[in-house]
C-alpha positions as a printed NumPy array, in Angstrom:
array([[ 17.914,  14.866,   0.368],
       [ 14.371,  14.642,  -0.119],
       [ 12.7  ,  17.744,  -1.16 ],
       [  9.049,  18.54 ,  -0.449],
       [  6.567,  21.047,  -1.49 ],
       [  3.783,  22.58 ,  -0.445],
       [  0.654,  22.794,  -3.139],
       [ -3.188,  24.221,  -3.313],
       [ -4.758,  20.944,  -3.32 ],
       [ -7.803,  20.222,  -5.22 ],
       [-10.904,  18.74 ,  -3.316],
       [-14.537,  18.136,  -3.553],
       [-16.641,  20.999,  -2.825],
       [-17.039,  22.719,   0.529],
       [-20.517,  22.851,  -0.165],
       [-20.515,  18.887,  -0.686],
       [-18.384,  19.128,   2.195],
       [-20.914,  20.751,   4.511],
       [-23.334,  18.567,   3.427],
       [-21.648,  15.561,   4.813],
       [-21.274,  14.036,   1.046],
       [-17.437,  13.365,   1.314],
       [-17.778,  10.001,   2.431],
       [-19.94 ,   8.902,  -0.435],
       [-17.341,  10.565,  -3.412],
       [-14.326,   9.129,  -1.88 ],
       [-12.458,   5.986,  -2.424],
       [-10.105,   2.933,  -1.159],
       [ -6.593,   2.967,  -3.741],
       [ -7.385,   1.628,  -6.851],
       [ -5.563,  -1.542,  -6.018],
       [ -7.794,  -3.097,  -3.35 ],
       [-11.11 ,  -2.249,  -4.446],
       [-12.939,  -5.118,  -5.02 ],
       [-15.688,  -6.012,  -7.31 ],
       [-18.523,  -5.337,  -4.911],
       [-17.022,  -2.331,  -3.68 ],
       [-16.462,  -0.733,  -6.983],
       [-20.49 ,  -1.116,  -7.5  ],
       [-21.425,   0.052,  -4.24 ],
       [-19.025,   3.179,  -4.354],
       [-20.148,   3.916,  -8.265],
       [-23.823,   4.494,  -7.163],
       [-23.152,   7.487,  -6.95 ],
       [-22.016,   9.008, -10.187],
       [-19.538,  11.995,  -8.521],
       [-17.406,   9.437,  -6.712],
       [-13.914,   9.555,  -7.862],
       [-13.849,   5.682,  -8.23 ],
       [-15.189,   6.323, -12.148],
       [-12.191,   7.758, -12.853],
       [ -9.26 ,   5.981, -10.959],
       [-11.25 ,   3.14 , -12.07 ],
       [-12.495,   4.382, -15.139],
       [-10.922,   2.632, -17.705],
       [-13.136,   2.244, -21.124],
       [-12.954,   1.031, -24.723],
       [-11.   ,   4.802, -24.756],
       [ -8.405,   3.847, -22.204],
       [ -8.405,   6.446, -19.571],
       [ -9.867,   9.273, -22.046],
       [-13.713,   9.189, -20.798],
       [-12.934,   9.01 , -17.499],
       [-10.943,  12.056, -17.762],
       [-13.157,  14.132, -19.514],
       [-15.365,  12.881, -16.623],
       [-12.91 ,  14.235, -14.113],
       [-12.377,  17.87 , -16.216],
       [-16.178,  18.281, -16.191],
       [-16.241,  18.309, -12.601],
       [-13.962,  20.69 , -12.036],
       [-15.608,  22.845, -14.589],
       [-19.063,  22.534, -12.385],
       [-17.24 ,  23.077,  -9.307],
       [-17.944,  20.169,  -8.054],
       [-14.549,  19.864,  -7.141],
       [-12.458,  23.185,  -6.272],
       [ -8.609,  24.016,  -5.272],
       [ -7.423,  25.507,  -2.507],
       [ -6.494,  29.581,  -2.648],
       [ -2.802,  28.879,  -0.605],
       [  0.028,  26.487,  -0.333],
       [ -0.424,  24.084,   1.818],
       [  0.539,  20.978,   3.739],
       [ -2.788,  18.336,   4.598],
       [ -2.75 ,  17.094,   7.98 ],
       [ -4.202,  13.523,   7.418],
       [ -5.724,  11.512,  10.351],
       [ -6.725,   8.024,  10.836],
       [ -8.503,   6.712,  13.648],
       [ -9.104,   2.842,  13.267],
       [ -9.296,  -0.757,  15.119],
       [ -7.041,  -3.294,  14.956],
       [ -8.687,  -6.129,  13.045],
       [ -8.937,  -9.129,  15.266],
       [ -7.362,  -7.59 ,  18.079],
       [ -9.643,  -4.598,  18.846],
       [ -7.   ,  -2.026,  20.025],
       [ -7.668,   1.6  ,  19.383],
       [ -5.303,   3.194,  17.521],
       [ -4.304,   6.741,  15.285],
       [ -2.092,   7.473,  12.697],
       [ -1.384,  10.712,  11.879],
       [  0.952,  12.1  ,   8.92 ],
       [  0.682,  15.083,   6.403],
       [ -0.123,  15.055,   2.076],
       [  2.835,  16.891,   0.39 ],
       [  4.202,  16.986,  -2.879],
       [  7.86 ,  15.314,  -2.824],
       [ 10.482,  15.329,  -5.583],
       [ 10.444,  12.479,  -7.725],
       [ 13.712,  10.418,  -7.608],
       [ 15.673,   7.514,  -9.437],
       [ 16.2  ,   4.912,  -6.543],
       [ 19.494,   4.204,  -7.384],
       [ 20.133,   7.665,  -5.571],
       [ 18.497,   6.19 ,  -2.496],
       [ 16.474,   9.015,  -1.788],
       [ 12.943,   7.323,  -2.632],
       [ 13.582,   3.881,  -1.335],
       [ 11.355,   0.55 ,  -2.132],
       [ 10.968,  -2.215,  -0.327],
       [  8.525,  -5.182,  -2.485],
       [  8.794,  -6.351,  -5.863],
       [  6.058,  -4.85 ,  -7.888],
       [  4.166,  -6.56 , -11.02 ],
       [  4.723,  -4.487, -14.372],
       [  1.197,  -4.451, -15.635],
       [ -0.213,  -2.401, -12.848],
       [  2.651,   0.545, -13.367],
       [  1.726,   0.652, -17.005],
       [ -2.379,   0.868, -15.495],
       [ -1.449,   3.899, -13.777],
       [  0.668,   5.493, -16.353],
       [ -2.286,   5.346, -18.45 ],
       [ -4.145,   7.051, -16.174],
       [ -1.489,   9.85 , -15.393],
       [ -1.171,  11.108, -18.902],
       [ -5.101,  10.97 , -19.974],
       [ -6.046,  13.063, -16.289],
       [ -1.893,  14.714, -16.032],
       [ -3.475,  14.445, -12.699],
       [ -2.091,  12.676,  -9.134],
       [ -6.147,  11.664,  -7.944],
       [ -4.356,   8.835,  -5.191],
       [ -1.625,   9.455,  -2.717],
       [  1.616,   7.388,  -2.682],
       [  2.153,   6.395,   1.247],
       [  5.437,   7.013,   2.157],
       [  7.521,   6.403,   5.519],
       [ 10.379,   8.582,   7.434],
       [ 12.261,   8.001,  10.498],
       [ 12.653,  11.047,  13.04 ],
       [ 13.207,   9.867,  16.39 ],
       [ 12.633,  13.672,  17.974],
       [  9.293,  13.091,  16.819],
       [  9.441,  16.896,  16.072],
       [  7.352,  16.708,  12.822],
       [  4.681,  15.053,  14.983],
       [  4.193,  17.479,  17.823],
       [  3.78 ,  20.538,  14.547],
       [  1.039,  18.021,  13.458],
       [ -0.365,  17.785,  16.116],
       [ -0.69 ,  21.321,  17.195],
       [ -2.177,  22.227,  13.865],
       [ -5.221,  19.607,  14.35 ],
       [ -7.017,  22.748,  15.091],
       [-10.805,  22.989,  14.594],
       [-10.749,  25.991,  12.33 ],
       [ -7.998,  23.585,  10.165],
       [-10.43 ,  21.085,   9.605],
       [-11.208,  20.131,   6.15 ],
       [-13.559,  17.533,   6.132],
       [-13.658,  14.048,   7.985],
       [-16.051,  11.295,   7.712],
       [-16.268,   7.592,   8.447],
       [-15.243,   4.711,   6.03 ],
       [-17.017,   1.331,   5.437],
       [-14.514,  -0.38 ,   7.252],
       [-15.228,   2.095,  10.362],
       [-12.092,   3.857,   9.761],
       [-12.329,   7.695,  11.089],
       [-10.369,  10.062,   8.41 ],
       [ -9.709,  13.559,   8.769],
       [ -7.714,  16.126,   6.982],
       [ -6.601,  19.641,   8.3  ],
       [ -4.985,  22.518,   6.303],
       [ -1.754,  23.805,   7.113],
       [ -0.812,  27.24 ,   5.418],
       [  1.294,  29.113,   8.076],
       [  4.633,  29.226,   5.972],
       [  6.679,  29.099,   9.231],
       [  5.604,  25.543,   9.783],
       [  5.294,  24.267,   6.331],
       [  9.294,  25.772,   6.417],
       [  9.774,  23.884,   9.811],
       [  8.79 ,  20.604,   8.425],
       [ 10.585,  20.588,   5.167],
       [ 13.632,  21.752,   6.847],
       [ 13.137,  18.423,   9.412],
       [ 12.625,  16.052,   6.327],
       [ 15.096,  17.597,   3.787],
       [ 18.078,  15.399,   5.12 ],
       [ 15.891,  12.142,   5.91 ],
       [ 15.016,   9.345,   2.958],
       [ 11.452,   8.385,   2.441],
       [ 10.326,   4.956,   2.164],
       [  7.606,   3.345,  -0.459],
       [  5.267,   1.877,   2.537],
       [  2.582,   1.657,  -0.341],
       [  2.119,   2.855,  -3.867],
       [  5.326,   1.167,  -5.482],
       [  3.414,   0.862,  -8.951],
       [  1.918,   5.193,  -8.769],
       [  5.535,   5.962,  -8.003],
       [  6.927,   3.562, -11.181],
       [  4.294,   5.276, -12.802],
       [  5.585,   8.743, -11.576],
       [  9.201,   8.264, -13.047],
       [  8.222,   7.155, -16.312],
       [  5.681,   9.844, -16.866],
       [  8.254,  12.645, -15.678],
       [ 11.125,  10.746, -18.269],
       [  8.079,  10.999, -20.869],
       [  7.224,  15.062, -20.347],
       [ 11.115,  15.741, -19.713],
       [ 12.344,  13.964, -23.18 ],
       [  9.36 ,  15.981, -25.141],
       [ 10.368,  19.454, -23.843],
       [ 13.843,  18.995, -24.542],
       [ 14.804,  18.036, -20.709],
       [ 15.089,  22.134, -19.482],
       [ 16.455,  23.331, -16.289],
       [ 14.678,  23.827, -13.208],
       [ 11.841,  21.839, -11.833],
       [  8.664,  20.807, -13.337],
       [  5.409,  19.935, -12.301],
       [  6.015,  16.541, -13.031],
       [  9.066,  16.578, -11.458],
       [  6.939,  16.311,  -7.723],
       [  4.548,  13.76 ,  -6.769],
       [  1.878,  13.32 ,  -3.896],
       [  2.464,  11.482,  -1.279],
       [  1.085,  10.959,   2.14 ],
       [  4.   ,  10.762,   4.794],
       [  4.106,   9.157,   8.171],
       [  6.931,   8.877,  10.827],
       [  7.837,   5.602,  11.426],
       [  7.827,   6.098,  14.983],
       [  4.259,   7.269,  15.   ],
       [  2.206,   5.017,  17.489],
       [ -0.507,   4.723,  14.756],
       [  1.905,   3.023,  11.93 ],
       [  0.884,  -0.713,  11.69 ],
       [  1.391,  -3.98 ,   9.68 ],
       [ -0.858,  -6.474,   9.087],
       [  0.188, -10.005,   7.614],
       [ -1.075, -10.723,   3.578],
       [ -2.142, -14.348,   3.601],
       [ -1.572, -16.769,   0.513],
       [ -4.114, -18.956,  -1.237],
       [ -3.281, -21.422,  -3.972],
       [ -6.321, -22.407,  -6.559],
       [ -5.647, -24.07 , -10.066],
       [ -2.543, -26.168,  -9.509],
       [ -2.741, -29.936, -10.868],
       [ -3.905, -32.215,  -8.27 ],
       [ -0.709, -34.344,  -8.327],
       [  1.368, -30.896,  -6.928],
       [ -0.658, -30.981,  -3.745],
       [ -1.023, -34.398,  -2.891],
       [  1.556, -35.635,   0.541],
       [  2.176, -32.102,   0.632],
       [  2.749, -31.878,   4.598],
       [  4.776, -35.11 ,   3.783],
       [  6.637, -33.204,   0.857],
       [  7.241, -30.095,   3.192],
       [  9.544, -32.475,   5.746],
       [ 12.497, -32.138,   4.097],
       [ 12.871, -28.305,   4.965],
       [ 10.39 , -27.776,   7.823],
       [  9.216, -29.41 ,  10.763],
       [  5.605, -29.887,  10.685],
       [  3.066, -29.368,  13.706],
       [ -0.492, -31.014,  12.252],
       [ -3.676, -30.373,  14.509],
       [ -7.201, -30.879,  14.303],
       [ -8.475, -27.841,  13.695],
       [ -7.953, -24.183,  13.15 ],
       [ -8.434, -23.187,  16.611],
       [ -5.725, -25.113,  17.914],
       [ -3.052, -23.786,  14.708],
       [ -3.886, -20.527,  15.45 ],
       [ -3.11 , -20.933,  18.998],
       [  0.605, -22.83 ,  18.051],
       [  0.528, -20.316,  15.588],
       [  0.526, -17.133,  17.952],
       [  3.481, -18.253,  20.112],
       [  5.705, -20.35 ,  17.129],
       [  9.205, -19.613,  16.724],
       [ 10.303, -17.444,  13.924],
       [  9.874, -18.779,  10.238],
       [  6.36 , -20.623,  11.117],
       [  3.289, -20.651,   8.731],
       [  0.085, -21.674,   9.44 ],
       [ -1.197, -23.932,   6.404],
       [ -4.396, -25.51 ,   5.326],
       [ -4.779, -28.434,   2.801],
       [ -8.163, -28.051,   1.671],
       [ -7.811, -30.69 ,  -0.413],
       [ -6.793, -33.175,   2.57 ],
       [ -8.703, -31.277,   5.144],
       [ -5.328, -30.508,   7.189],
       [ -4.741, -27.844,   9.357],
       [ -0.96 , -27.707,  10.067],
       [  2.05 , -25.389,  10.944],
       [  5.748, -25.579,   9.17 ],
       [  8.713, -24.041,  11.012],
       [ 11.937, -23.752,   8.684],
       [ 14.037, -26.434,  10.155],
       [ 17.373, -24.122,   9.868],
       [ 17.958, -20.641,   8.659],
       [ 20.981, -22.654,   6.888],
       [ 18.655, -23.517,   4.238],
       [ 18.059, -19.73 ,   3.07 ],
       [ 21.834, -18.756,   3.03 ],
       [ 22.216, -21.739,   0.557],
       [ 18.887, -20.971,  -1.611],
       [ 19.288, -17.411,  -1.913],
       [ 22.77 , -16.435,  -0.364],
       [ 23.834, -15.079,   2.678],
       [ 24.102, -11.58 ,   0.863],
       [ 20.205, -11.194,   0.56 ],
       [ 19.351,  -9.565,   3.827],
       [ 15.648, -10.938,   3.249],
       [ 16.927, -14.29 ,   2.753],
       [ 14.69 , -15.065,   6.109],
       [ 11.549, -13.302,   5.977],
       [  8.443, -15.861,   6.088],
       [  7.696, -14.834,   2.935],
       [ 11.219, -15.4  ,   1.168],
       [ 11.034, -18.616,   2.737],
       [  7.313, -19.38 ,   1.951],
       [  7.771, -18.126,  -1.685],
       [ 11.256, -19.94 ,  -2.227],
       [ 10.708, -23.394,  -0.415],
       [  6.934, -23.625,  -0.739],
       [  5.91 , -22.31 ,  -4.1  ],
       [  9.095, -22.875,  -5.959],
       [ 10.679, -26.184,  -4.608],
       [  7.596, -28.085,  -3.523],
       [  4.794, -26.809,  -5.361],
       [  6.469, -25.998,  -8.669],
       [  5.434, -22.072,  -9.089],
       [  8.531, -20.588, -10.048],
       [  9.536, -17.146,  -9.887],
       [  8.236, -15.66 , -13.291],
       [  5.204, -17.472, -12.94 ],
       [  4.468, -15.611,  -9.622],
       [  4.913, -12.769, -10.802],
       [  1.968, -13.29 , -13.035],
       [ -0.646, -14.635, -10.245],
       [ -1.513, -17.784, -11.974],
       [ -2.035, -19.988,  -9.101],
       [ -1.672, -17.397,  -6.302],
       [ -4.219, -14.839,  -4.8  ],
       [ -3.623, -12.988,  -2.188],
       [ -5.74 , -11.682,   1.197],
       [ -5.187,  -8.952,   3.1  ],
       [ -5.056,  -9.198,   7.349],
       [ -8.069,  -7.085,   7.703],
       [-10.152, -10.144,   6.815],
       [-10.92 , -13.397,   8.363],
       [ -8.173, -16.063,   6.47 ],
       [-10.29 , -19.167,   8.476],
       [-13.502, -17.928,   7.021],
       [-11.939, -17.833,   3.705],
       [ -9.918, -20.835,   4.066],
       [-13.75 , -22.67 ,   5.066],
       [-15.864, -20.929,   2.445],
       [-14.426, -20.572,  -0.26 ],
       [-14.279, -23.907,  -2.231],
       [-11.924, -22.799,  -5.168],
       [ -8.827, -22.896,  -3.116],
       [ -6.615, -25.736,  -2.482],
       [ -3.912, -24.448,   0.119],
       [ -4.275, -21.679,   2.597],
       [ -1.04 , -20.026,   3.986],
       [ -1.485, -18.133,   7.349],
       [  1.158, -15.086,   7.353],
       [  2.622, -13.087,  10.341],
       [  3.208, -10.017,   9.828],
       [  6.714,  -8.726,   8.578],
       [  8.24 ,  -6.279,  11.319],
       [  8.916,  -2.666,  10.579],
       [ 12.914,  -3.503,  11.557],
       [ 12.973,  -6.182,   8.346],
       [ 11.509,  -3.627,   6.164],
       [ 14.546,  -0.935,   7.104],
       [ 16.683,  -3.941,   7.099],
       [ 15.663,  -4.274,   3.144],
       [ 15.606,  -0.525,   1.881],
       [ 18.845,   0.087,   3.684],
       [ 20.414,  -2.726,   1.673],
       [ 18.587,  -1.412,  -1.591],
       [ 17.31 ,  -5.067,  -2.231],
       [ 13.116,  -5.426,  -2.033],
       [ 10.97 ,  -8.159,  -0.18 ],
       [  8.656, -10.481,  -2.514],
       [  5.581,  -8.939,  -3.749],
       [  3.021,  -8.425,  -0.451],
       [  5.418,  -8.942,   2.045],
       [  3.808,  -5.846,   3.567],
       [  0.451,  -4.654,   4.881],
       [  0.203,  -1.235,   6.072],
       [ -3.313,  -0.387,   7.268],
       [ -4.968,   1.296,   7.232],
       [ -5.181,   2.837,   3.63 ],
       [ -4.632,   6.508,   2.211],
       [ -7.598,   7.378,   0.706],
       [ -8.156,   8.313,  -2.757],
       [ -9.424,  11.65 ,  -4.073],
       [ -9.54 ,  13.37 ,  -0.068],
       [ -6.528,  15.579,  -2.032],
       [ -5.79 ,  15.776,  -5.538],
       [ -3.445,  17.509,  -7.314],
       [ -3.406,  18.938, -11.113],
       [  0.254,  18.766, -12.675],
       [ -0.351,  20.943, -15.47 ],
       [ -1.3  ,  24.64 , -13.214],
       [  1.537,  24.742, -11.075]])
């Protein structure tokens, strides 16, 4: 079913290699960069953020030209055999402090319509990014960021041939990320494993962990170059897309919640809103966040932590019954009870007044990733007028989804930590 391929990857020099540079020319995706972080990783003027980010009064056009110039200087160079990348994290858990490593491997799958469930999503994605990337595709015909995909294989088999090729004289280049993240990648080029591996996945389906929008992207672009060659046989470049996979048994996979914060609604929407929130949740108020966190920690399913800013309430709501859900959405939606299909539903549609279209534009939302301090945000921050404190959705609801072919609200996921951008890259046009 799903068909990968190995590739000669394209990657910054050895010699900037050697010289311990990589860390200063790579990038976070494109998607969570923030302002700051764009300005400290575009001091230097070779680091691949200009182009992923790159986007001018020429669209996407400067920044590739940027991007063909440096391979024309060498100062990035492509790989002389096929291979499979080895790609290891070694990270903390925010808050908690455990240790942990995830370990998967860059490949080049086939490109698939979902409705074959071969590819399979799991969140609702916002159109305007997908176009973003599309413009981006056709200026560099370039994959520069790899799509994070998931598999299941309980033998753990593809693993143990990972494992046993993190060999020293495999090691491409590793280096240590702002957030104190450890990455390495390792080549693999023996054939007889790259074989081994593919013949593993080939009857498994792959799921979008992270990258929904690159992978939109990736269909459209390969409809695009398909319709203007006359749709021929056989496969074509853009017919594959990179991806980094991980087993979802792998000790190192991990989710992390994405918090909500409200800003801009008219005061009148927030006011009573504990009050307001009693008709579908019991409410737990306490005087501080110490002592929500703590309810929070050990709260029966379907709890959020909230504060009211503008009241200066800390408070937890726990959906009085799961009853609720099977009316609002139906008892066919298998996400019908996920914290955030009840946060989004109840909360932003029913009591707030955000409905579903405007959501999906981010008017009144934003939204914070688990790798930084909500309570610190939630304190600091004076623009926002409700904080919602997320748990973090389990890896069995997100199988639950795919395997139904139905997706989870926008963010319900947090996989972290990241897949790098330009550690890999891949040019569509020379294969």
């Amino acid at each position: 079913m799903a068909v990968l391929k190995p590739f000669r990857g394209y990657h910054y020099s050895q010699r900037l290699i050697e010289k311990g540079h990589i860390g200063e020319l790579v990038a976070p995706p494109y998607d969570v960069i923030s302002r700051r972080k764009k300005e400290l990783l575009a001091r230097n003027p070779q680091n691949i953020v200009h182009v992923i980010l790159g986007k001018d009064d020429s669209g996407y056009q400067n920044a590739a030209k940027l991007f063909r110039n440096w391979l024309a200087k060498e100062v990035i160079e492509r790989d002389s055999l096929p291979a499979f990348y080895v790609y290891e994290q070694e990270f903390t858990v925010p808050r908690s402090g455990e240790k942990k490593v995830r370990t998967g491997f860059i490949t080049l799958v086939r490109i698939e319509e979902f409705e074959k469930r071969i590819i399979l999503p799991h969140e609702k994605t916002m159109p305007k990014y997908s176009q973003d990337r599309l413009e981006l595709l056709r200026a560099t015909e370039a994959n520069l960021e790899q799509i994070f995909g998931i598999f299941n294989e309980s033998t753990m088999e593809v693993d143990s041939l990972l494992e046993e090729n993190k060999k020293r004289e495999n090691l491409l280049m590793e280096f240590v990320d702002f957030d104190g993240v450890l990455h390495r990648i390792f080549r693999i080029s023996d054939t007889r494993v790259i074989d081994r591996i593919r013949r593993l996945l080939n009857p498994r389906t792959i799921i979008l962990a992270d990258g929904h929008h690159r992978y939109e992207t990736s269909l459209m672009y390969r409809q695009e170059v398909r319709e203007k060659l006359g749709d021929p046989p056989g496969d074509l470049p853009a017919d594959y897309v990179m991806m980094t996979l991980v087993n979802l048994k792998n000790p190192g996979l991990l989710v992390l919640p994405t918090h909500r914060l409200i800003h801009g609604l008219p005061v009148e929407r927030i006011k009573d809103f504990f009050k307001r929130c009693e008709e579908y949740f019991v409410v737990h108020l306490f005087e501080g966040e110490e002592s929500m966190e703590l309810f929070l920690e050990q709260a029966p399913p379907n709890t959020i932590g909230v504060y009211d800013k503008v009241e200066g309430t800390w408070g937890c709501i726990t959906l009085r019954d799961r009853r609720i859900m099977d009316e609002k959405l139906g008892k066919e939606d298998v996400n019908r009870y996920l914290d955030t299909s009840v946060l989004h539903k109840l909360v932003f549609e029913e009591i707030l007044g955000i409905d579903e279209e405007t959501q999906k534009k981010n008017l009144y939302i934003d939204y914070l990733r688990g790798t930084k301090d909500v309570f610190q945000i939630a304190n600091e921050e004076n623009e926002y007028q409700l904080v919602f404190v997320m748990k973090p959705t389990p890896l069995e609801d997100v199988e639950r989804a795919v395997h139904a072919f139905q997706r989870m609200p926008q963010k319900s996921t947090y996989f972290y930590p990241k897949v790098w951008s330009g550690l890999i890259m891949r040019l569509l046009e020379e294969e």
